[in-house]
PDB file of N, CA, C, O and CB in Angstrom:
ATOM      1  N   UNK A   1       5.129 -24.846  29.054  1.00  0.00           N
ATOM      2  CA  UNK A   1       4.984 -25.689  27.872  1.00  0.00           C
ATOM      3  C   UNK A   1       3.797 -26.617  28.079  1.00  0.00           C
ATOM      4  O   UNK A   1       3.559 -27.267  29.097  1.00  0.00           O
ATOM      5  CB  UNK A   1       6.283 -26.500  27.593  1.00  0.00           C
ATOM      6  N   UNK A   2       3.202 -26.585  27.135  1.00  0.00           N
ATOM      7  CA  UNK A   2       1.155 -27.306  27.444  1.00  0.00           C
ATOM      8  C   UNK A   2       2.188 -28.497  27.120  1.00  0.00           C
ATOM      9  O   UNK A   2       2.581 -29.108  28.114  1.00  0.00           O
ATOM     10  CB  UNK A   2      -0.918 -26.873  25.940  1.00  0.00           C
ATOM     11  N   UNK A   3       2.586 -28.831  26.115  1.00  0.00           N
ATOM     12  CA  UNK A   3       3.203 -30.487  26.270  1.00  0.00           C
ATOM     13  C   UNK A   3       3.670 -31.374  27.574  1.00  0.00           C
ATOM     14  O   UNK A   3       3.195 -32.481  27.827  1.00  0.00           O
ATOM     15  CB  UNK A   3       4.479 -30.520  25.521  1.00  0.00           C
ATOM     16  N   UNK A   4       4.992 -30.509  28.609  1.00  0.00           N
ATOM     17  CA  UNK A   4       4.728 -31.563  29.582  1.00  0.00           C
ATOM     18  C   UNK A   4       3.732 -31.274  30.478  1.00  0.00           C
ATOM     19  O   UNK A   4       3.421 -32.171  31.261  1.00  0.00           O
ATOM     20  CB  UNK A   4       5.831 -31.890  30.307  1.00  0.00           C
ATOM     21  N   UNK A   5       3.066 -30.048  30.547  1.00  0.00           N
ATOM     22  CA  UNK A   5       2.011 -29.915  31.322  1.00  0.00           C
ATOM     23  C   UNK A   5       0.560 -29.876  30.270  1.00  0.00           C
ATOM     24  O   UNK A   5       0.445 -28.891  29.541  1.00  0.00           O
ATOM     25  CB  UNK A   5       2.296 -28.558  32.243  1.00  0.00           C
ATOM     26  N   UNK A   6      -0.451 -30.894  30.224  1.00  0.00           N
ATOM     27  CA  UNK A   6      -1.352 -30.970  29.446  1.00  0.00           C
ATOM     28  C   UNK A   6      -2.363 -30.020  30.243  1.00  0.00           C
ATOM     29  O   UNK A   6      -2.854 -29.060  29.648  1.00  0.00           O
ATOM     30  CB  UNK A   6      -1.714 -32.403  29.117  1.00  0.00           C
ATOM     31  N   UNK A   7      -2.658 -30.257  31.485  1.00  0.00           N
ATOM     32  CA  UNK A   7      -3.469 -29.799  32.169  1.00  0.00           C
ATOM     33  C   UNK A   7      -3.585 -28.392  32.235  1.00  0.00           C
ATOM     34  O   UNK A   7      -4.692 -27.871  32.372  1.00  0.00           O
ATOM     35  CB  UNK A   7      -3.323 -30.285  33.156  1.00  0.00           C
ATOM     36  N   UNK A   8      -2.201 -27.508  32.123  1.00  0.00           N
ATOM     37  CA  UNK A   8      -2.047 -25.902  32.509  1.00  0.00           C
ATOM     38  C   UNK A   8      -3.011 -25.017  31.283  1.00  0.00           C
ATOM     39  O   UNK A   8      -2.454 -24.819  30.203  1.00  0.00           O
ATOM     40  CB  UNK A   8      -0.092 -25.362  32.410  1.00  0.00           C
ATOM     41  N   UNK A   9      -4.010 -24.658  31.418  1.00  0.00           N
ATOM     42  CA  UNK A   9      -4.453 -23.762  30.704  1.00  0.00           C
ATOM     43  C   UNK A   9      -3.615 -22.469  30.315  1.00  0.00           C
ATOM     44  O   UNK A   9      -3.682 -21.783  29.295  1.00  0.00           O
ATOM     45  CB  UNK A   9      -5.493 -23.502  31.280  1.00  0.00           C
ATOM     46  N   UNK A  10      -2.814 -22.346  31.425  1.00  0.00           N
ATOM     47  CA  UNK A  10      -2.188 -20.351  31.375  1.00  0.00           C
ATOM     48  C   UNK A  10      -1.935 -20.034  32.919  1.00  0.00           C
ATOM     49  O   UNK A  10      -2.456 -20.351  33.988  1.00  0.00           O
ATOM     50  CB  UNK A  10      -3.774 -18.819  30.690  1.00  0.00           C
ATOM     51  N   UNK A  11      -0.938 -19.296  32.515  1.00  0.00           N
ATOM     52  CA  UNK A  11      -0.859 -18.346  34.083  1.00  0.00           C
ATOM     53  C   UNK A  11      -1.896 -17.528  33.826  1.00  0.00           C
ATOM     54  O   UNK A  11      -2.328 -17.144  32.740  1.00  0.00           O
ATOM     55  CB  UNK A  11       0.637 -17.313  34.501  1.00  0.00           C
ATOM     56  N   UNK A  12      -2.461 -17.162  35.541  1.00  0.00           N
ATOM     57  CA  UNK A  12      -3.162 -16.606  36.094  1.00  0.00           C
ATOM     58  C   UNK A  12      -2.981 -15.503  36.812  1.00  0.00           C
ATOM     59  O   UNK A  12      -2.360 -15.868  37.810  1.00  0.00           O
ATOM     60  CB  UNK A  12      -3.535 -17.239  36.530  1.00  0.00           C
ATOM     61  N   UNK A  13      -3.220 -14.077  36.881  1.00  0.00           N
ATOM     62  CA  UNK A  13      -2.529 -13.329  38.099  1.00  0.00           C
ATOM     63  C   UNK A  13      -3.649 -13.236  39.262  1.00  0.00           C
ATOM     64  O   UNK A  13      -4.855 -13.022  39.144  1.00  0.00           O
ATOM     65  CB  UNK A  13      -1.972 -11.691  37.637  1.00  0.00           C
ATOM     66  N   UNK A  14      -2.795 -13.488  40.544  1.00  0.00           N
ATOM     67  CA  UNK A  14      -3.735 -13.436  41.849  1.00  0.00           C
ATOM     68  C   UNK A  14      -4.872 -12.620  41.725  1.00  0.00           C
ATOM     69  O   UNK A  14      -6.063 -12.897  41.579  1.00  0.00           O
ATOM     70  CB  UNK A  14      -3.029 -12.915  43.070  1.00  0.00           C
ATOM     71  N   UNK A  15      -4.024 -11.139  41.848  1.00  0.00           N
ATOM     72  CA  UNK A  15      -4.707 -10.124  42.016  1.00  0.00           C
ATOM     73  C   UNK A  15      -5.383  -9.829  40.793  1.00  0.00           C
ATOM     74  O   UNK A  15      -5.889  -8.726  41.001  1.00  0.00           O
ATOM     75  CB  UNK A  15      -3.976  -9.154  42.489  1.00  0.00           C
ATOM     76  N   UNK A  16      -5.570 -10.057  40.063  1.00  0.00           N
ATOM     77  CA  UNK A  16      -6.703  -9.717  38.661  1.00  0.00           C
ATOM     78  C   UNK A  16      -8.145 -10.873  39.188  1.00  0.00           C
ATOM     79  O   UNK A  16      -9.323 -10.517  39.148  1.00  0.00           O
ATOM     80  CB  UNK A  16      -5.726 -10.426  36.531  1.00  0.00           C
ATOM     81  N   UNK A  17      -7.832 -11.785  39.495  1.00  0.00           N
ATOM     82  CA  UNK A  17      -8.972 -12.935  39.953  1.00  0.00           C
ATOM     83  C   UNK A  17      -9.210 -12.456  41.106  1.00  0.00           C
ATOM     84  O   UNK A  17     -10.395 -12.644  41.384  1.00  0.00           O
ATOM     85  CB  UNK A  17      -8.591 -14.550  40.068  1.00  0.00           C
ATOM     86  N   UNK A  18      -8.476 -11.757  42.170  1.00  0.00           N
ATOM     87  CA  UNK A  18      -9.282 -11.541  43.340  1.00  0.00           C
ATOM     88  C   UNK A  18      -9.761 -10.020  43.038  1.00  0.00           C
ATOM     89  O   UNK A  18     -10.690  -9.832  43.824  1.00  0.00           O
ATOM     90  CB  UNK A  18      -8.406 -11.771  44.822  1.00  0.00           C
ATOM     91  N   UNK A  19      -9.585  -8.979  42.353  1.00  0.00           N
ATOM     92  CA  UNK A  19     -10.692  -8.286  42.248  1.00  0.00           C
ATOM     93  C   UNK A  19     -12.151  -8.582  41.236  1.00  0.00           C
ATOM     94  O   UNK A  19     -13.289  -8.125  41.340  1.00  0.00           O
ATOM     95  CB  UNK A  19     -10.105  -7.168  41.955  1.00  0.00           C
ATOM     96  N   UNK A  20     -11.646  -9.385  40.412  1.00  0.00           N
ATOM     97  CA  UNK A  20     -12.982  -9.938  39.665  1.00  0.00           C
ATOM     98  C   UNK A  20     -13.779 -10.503  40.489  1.00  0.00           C
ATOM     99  O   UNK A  20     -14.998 -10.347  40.418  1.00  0.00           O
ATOM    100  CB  UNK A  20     -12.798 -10.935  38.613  1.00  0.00           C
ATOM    101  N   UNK A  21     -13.124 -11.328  41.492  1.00  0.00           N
ATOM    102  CA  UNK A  21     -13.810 -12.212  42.518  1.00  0.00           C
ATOM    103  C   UNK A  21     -14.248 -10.626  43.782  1.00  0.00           C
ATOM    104  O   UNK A  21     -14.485 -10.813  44.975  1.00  0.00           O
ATOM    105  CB  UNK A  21     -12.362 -13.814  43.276  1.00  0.00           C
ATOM    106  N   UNK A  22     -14.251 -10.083  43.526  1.00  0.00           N
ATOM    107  CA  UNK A  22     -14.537  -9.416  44.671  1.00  0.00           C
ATOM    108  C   UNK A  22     -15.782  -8.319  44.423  1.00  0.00           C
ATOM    109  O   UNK A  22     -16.714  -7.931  45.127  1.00  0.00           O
ATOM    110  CB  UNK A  22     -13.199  -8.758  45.154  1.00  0.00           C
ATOM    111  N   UNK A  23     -15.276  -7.987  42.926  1.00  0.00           N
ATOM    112  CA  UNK A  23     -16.108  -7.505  42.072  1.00  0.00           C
ATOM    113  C   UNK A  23     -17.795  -7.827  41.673  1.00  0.00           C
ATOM    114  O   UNK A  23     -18.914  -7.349  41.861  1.00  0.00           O
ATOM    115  CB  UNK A  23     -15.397  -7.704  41.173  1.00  0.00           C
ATOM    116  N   UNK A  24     -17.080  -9.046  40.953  1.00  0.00           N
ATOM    117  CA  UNK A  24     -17.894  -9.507  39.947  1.00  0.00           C
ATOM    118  C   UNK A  24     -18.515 -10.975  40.295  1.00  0.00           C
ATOM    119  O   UNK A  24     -19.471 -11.361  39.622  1.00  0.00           O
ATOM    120  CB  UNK A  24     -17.066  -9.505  38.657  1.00  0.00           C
ATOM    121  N   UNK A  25     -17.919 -11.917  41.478  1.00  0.00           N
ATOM    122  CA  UNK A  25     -17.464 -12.855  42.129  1.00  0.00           C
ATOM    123  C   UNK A  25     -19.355 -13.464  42.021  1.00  0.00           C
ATOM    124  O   UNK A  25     -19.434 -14.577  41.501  1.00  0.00           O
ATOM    125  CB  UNK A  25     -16.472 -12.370  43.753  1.00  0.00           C
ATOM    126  N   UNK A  26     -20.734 -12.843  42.447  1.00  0.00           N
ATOM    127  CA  UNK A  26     -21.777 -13.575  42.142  1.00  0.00           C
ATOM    128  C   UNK A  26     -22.230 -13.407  40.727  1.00  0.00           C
ATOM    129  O   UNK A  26     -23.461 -13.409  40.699  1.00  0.00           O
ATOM    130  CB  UNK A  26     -22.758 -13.303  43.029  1.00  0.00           C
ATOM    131  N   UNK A  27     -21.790 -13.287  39.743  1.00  0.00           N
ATOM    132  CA  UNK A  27     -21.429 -13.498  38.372  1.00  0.00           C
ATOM    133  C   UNK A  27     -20.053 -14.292  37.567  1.00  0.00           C
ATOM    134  O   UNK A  27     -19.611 -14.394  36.423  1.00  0.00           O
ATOM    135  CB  UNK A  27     -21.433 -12.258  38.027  1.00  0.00           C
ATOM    136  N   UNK A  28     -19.734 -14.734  38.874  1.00  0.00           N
ATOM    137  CA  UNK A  28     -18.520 -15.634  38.232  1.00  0.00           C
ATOM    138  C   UNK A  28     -17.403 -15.009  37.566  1.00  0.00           C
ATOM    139  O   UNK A  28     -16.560 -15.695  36.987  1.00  0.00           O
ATOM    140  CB  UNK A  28     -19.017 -16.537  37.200  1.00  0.00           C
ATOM    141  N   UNK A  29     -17.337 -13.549  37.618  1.00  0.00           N
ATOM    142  CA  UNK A  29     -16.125 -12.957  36.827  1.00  0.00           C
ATOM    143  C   UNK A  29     -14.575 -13.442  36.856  1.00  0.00           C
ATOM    144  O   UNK A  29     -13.727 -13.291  35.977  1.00  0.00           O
ATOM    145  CB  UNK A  29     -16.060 -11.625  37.240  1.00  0.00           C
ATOM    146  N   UNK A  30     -14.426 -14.219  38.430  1.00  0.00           N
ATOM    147  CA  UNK A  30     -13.145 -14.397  37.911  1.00  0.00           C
ATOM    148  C   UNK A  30     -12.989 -16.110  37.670  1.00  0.00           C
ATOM    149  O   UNK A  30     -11.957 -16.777  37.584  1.00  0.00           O
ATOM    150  CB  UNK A  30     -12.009 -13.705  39.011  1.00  0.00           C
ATOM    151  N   UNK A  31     -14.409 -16.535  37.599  1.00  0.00           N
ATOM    152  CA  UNK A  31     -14.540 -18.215  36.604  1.00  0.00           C
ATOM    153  C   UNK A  31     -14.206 -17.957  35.445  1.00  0.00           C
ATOM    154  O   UNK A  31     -13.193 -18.454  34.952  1.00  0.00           O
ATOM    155  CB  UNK A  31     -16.078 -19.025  36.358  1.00  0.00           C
ATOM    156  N   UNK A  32     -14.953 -17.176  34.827  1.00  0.00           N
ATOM    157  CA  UNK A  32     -14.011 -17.049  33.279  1.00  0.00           C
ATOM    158  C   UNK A  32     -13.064 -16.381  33.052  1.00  0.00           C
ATOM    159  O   UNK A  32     -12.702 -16.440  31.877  1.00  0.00           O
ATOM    160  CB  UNK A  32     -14.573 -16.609  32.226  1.00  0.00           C
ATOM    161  N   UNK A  33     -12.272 -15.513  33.935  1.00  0.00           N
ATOM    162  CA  UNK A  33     -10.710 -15.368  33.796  1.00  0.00           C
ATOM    163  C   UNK A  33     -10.025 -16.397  33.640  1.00  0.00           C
ATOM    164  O   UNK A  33      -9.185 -16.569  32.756  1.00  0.00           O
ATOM    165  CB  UNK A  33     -10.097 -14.817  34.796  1.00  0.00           C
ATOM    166  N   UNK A  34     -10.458 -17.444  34.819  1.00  0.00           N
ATOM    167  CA  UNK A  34      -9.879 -18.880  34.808  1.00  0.00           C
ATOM    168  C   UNK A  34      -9.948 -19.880  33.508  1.00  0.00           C
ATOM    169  O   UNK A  34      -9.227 -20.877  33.467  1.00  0.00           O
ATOM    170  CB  UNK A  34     -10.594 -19.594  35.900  1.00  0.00           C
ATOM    171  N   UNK A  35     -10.689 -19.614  32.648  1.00  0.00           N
ATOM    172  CA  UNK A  35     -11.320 -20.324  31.427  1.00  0.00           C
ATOM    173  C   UNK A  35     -11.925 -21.152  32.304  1.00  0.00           C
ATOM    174  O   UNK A  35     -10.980 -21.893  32.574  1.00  0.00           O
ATOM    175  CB  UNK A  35     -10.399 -21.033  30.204  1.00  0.00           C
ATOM    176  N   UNK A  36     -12.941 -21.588  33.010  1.00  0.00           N
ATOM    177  CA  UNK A  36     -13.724 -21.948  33.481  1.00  0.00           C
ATOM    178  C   UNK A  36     -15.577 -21.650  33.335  1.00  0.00           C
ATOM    179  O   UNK A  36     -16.419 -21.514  34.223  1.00  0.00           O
ATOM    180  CB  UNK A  36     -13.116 -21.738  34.351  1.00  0.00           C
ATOM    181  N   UNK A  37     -15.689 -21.632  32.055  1.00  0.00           N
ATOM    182  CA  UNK A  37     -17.191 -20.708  31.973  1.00  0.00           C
ATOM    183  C   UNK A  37     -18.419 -21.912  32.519  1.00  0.00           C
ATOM    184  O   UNK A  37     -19.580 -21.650  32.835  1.00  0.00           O
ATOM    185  CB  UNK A  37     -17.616 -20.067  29.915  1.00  0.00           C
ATOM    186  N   UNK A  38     -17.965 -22.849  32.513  1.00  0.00           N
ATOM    187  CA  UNK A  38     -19.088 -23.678  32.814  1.00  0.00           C
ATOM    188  C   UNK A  38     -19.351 -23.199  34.414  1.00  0.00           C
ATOM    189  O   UNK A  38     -20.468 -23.078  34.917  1.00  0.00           O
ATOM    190  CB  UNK A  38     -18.727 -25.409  32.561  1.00  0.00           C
ATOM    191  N   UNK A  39     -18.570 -23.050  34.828  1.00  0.00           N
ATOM    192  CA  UNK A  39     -18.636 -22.665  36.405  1.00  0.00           C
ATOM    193  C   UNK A  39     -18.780 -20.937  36.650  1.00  0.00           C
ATOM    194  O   UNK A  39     -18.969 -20.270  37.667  1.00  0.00           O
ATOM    195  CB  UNK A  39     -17.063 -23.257  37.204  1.00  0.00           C
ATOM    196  N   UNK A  40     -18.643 -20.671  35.585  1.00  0.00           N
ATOM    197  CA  UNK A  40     -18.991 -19.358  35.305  1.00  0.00           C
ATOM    198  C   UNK A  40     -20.640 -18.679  35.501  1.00  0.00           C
ATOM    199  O   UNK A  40     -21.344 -17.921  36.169  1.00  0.00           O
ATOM    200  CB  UNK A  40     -18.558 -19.288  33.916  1.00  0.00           C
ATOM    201  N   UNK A  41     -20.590 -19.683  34.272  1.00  0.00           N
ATOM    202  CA  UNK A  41     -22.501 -19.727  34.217  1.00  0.00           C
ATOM    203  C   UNK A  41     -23.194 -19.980  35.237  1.00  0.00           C
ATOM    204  O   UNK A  41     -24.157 -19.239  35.432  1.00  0.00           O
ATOM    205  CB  UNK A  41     -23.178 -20.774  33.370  1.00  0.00           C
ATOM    206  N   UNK A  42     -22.860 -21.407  36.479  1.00  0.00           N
ATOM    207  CA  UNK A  42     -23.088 -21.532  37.181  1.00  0.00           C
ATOM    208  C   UNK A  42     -23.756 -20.713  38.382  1.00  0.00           C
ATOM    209  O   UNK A  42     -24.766 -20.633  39.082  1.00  0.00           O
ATOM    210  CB  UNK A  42     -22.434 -21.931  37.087  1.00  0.00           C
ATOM    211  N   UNK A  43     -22.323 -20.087  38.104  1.00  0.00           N
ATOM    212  CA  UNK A  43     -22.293 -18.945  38.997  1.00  0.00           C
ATOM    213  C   UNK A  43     -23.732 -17.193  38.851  1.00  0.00           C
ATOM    214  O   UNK A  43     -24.256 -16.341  39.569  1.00  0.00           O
ATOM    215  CB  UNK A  43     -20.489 -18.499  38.595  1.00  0.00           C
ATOM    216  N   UNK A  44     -23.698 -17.518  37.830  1.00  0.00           N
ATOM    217  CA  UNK A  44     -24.397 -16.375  37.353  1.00  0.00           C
ATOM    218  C   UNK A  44     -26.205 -17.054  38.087  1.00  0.00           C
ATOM    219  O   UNK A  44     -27.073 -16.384  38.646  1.00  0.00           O
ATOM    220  CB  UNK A  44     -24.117 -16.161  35.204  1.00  0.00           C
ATOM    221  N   UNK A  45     -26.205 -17.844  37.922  1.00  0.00           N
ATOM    222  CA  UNK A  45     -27.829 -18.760  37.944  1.00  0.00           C
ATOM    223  C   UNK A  45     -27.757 -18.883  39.535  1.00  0.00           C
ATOM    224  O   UNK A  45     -28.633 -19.059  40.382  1.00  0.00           O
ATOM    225  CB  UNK A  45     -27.942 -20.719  36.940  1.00  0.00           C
ATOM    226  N   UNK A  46     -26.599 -18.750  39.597  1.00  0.00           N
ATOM    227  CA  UNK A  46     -26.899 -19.335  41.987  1.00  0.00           C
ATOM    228  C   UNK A  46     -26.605 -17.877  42.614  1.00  0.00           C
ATOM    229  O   UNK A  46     -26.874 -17.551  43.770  1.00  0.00           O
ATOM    230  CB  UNK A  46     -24.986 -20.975  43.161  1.00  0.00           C
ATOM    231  N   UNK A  47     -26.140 -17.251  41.860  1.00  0.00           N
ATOM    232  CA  UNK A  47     -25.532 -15.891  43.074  1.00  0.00           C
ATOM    233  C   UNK A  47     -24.207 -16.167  43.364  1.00  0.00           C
ATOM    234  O   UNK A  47     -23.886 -15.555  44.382  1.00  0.00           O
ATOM    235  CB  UNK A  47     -26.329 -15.804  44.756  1.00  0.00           C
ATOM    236  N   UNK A  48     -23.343 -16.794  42.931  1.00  0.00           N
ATOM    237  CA  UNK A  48     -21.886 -17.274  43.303  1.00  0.00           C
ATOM    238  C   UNK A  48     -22.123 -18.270  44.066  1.00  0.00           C
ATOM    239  O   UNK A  48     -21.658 -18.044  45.183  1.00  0.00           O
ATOM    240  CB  UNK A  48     -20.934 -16.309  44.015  1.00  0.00           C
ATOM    241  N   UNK A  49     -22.974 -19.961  43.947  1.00  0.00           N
ATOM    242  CA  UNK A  49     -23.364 -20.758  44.756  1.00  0.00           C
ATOM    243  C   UNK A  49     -24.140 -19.868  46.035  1.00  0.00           C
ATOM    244  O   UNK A  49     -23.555 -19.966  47.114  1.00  0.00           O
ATOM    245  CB  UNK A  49     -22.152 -21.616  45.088  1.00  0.00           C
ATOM    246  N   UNK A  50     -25.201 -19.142  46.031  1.00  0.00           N
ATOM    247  CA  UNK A  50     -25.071 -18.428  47.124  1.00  0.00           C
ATOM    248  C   UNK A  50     -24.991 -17.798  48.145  1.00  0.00           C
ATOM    249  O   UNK A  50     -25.595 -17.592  49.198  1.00  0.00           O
ATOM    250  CB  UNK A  50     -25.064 -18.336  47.178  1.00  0.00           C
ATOM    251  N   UNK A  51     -23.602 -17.377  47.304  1.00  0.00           N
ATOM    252  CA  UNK A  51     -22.513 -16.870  48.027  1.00  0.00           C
ATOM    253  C   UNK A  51     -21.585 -17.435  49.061  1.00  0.00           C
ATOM    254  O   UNK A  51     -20.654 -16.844  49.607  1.00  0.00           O
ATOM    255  CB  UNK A  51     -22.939 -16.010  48.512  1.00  0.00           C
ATOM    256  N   UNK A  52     -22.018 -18.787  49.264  1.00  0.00           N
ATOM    257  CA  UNK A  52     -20.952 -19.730  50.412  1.00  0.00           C
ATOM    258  C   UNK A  52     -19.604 -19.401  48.705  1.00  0.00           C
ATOM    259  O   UNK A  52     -18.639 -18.640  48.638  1.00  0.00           O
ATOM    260  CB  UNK A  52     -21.794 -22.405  51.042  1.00  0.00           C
ATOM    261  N   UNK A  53     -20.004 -20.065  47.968  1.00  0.00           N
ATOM    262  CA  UNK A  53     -19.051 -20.460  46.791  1.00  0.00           C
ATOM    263  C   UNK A  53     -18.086 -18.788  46.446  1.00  0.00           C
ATOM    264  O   UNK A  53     -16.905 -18.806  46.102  1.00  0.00           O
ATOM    265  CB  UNK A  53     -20.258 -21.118  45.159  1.00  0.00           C
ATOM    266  N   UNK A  54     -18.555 -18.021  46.553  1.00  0.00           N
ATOM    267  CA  UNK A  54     -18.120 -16.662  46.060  1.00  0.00           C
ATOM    268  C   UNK A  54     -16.820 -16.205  47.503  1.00  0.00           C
ATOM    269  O   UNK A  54     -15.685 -15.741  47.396  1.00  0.00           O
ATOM    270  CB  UNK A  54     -19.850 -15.399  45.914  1.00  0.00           C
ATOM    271  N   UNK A  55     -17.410 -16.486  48.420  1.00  0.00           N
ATOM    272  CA  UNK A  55     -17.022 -16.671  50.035  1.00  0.00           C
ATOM    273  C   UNK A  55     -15.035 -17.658  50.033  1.00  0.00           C
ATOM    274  O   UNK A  55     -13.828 -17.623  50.275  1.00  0.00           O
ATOM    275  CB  UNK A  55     -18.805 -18.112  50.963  1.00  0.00           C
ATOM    276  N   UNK A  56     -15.716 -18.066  49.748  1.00  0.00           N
ATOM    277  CA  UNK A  56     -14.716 -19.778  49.635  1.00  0.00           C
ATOM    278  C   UNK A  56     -13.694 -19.345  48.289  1.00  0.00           C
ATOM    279  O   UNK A  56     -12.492 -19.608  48.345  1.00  0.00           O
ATOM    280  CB  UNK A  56     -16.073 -21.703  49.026  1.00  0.00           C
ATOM    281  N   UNK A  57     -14.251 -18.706  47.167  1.00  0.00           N
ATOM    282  CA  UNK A  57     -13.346 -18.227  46.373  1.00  0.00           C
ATOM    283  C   UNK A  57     -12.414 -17.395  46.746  1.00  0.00           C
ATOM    284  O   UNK A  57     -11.258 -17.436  46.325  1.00  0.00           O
ATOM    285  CB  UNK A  57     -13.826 -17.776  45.542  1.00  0.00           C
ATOM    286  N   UNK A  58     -13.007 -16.296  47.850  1.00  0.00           N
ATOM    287  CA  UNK A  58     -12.275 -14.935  47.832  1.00  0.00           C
ATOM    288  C   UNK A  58     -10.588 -15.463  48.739  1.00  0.00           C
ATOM    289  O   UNK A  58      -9.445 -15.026  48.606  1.00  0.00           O
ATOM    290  CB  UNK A  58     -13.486 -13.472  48.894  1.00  0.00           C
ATOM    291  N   UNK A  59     -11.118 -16.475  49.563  1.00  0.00           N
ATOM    292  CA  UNK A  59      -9.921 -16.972  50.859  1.00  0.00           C
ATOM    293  C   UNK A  59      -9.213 -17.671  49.717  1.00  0.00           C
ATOM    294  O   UNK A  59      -8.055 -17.287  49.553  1.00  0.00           O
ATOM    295  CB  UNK A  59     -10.482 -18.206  52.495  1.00  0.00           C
ATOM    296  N   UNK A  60      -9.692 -18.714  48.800  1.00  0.00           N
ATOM    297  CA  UNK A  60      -8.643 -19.704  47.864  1.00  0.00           C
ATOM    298  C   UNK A  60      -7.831 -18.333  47.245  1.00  0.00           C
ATOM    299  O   UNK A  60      -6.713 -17.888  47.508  1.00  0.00           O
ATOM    300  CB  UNK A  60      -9.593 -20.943  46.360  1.00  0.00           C
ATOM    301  N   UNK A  61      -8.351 -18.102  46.785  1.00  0.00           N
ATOM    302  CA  UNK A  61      -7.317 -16.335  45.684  1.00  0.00           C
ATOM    303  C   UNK A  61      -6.822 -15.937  46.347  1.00  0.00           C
ATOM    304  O   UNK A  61      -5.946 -15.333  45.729  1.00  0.00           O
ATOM    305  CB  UNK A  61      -7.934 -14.828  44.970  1.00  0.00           C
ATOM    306  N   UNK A  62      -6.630 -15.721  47.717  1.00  0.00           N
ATOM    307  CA  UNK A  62      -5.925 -15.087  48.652  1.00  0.00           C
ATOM    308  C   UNK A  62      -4.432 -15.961  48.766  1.00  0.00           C
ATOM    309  O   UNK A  62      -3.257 -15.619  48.638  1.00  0.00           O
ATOM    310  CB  UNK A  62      -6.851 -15.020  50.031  1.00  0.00           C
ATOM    311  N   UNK A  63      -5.086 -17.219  49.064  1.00  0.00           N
ATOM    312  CA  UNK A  63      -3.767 -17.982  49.626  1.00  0.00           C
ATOM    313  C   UNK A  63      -2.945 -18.239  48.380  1.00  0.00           C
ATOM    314  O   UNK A  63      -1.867 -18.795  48.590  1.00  0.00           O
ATOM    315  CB  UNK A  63      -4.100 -19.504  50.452  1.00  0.00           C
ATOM    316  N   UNK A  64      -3.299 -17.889  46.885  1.00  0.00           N
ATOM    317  CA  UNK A  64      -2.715 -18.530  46.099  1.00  0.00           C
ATOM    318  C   UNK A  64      -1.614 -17.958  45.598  1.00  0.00           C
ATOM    319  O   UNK A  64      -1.816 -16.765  45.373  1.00  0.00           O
ATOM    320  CB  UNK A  64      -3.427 -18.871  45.317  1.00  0.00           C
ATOM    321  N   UNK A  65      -0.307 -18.391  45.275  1.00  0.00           N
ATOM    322  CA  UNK A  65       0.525 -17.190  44.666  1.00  0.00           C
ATOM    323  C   UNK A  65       0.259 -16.469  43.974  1.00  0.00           C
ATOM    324  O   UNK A  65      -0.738 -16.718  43.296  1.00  0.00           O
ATOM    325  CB  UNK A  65       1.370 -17.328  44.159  1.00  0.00           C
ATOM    326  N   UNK A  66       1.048 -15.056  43.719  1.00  0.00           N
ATOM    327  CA  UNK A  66       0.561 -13.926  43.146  1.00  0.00           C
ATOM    328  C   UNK A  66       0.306 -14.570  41.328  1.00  0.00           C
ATOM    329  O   UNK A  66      -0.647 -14.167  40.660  1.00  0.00           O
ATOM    330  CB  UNK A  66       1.833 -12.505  43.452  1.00  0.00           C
ATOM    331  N   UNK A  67       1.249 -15.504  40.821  1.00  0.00           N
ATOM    332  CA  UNK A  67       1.211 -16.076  39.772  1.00  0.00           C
ATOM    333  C   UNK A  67       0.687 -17.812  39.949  1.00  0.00           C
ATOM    334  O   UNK A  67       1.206 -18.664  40.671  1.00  0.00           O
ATOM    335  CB  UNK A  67       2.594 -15.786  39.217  1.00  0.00           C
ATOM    336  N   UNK A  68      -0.285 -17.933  39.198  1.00  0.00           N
ATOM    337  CA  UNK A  68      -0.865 -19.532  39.477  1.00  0.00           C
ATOM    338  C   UNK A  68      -1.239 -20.297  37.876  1.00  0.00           C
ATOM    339  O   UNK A  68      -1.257 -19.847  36.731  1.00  0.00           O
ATOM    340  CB  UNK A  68      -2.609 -19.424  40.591  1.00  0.00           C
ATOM    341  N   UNK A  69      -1.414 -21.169  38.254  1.00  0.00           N
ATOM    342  CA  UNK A  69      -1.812 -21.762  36.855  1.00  0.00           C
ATOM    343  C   UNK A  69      -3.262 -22.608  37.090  1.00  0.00           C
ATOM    344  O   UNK A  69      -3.477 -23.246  38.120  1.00  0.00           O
ATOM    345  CB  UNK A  69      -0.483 -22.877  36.237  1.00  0.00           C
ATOM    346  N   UNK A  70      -4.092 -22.520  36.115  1.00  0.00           N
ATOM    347  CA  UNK A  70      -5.279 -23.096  35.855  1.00  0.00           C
ATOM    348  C   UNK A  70      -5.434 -24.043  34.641  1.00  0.00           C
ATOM    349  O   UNK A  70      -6.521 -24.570  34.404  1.00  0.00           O
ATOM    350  CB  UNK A  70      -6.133 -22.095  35.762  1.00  0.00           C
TER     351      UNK A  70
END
């Protein structure tokens, strides 16, 4: 419920963000799964920060439950 949670955009599934991220990850593919496009774009203009940032994504998606919220 976005009411008591303002912040939750949506569930997320792990594994859909870690193959985008694995994929697509210096294009930011799984930033805008996240609704995150600003960091998306970002991503597209650095190489995935790059690639420390694309790096650092793949371990966060890993540790995160299979279901997460953004």
């Amino acid at each position: 419920n976005s009411r008591v949670h303002p912040h939750i955009h949506g569930e997320k599934n792990k594994w859909i963000a870690f193959a985008l991220c694995l994929f697509l990850g210096a294009l930011g593919g799984h930033k805008f799964y996240e609704g995150k496009a600003g960091l998306g774009v970002l991503y597209i203009f650095t190489g995935g920060l790059f690639g420390i940032g694309w790096l650092v994504d793949i371990i966060a998606i890993l540790c995160k439950r299979n279901t997460y919220y953004v």
